[in-house]
C-alpha positions in Angstrom: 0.0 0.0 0.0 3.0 2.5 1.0 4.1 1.3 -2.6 1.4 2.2 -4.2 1.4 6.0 -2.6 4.7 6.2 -3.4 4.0 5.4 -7.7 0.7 7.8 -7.7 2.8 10.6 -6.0 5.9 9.9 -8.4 3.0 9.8 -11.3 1.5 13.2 -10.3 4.9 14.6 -9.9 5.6 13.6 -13.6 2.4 14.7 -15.2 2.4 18.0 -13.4 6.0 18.7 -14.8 4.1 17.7 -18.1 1.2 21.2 -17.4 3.5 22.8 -15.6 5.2 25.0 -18.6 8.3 23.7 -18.6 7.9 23.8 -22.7 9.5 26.2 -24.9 12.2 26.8 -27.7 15.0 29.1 -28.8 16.2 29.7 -32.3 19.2 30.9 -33.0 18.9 32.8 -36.7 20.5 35.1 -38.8 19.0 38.6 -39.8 19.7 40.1 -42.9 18.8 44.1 -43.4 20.0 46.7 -46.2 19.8 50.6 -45.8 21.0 53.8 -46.9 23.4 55.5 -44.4 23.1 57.9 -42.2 21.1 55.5 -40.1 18.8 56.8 -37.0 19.1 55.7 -33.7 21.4 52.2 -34.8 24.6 51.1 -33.3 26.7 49.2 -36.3 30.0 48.2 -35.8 31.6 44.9 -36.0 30.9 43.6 -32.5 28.0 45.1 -32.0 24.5 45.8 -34.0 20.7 47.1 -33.2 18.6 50.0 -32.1 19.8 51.8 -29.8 16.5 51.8 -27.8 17.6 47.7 -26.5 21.4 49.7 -25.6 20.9 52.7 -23.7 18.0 54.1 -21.7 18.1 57.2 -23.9 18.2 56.9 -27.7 20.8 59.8 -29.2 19.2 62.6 -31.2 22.1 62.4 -34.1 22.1 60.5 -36.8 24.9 57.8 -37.3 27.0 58.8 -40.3 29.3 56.0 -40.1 32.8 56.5 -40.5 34.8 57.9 -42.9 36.5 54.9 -45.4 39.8 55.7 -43.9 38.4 55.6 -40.1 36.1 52.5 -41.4 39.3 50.2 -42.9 41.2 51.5 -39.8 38.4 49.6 -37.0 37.4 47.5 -39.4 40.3 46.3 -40.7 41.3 44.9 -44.4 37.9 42.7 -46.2 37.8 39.7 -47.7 36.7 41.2 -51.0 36.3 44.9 -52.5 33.9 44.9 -55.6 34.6 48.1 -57.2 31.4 50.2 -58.9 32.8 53.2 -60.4 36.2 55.1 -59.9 34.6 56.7 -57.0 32.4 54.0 -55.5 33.1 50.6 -53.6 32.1 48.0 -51.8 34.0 46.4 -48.9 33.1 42.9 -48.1 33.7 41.2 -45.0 32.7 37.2 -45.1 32.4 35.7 -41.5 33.0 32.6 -40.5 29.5 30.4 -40.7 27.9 30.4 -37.5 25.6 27.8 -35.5 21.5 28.0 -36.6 18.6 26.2 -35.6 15.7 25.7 -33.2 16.0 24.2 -30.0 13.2 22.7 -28.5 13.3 22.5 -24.4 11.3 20.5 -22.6 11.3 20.5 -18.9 15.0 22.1 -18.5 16.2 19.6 -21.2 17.2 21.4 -24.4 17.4 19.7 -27.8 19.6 21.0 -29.8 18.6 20.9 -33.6 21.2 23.9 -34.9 24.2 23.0 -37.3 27.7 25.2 -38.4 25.3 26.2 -41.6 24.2 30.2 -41.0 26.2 32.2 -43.4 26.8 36.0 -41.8 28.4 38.7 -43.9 29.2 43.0 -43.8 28.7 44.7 -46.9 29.5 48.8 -46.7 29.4 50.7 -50.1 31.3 54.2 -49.8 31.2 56.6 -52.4 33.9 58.7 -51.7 35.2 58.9 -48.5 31.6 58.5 -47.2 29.7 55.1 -46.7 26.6 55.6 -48.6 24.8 51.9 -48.1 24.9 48.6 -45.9 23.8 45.2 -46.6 24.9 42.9 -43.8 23.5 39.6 -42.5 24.1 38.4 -38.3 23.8 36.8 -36.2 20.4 37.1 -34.0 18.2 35.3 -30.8 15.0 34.5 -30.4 12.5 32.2 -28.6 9.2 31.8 -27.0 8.2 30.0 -24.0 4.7 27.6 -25.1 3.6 27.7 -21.2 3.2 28.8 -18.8 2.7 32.3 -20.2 3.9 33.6 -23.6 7.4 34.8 -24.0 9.0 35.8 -26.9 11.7 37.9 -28.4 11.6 39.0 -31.9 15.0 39.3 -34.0 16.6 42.9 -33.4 14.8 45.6 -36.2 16.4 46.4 -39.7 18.1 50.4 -39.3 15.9 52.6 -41.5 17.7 55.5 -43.0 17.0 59.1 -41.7 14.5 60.9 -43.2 15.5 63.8 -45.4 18.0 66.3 -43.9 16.3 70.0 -43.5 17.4 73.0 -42.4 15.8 71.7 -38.6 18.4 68.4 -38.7 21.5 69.3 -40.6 24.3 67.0 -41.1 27.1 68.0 -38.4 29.9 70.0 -40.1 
């Protein structure tokens, strides 16, 4: 009888586990976004992408320009490929290495991975000039969503969007 209290307890235990929530995945994914430059209120860099909103408690007011080709090759360092447009327009090309992608499924703490090496990621920054005019660039991103108990998710970070039109109001610094 003891036994038997014992295996309904251990039971319940299990198919509480089962309602309890404990049900949920993660994906790891790339994002790939293209804008014209200067972007609005978007950190870019090579460690470090996204609005600035998910960065700082106070998104700036200025526009980000980007740097100048010199500055740019000097953080950036030498691409993996220039593809030359015109005499006075290029683009640099930086190729990452290919990165881990997948959903992974968790159920009751235990994940299961399904991701592989497959995820290509890549910078592309055209400068016309001196000045970066456009960038195409695919990353890495996070997401996931919790089935239960309650809803959870976290959408990949937004594309930047260019800045609207400059007027006489929001002037390019000098």
């Amino acid at each position: 009888m003891t036994k038997s209290v014992g295996l309904r307890l251990l039971a319940a235990l299990l198919l509480s586990q089962l309602t309890a929530g404990c049900i949920g995945v993660g994906v790891l994914a790339v994002n790939e976004c293209e804008s014209d430059v200067p972007i609005c209120d978007y950190i870019y860099t090579p460690d470090s992408w996204g609005p600035y909103e998910k960065r700082a408690k106070v998104a700036p007011t200025e526009p980000n320009y980007l740097l100048s080709k010199e500055e740019f090759l000097a953080v950036w360092g030498e691409p993996t490929e220039t593809i030359v447009i015109s005499d006075d327009e290029v683009t640099l090309v930086y190729q990452r290495p290919e990165v881990w992608c997948g959903a992974i499924p968790v159920w009751v703490f235990i994940p299961a991975p399904l991701v592989s090496p497959n995820c290509k990621i890549f910078d592309r920054i055209t400068f016309k000039g001196s000045k970066a005019t456009h960038i195409h660039f695919q990353r890495e991103d996070h997401t996931g969503g919790w089935i239960l108990p309650m809803p959870w998710v976290e959408l990949l970070k937004s594309c930047p969007k260019p800045c609207p039109p400059e007027t006489p109001d929001n002037r390019a610094p000098q």
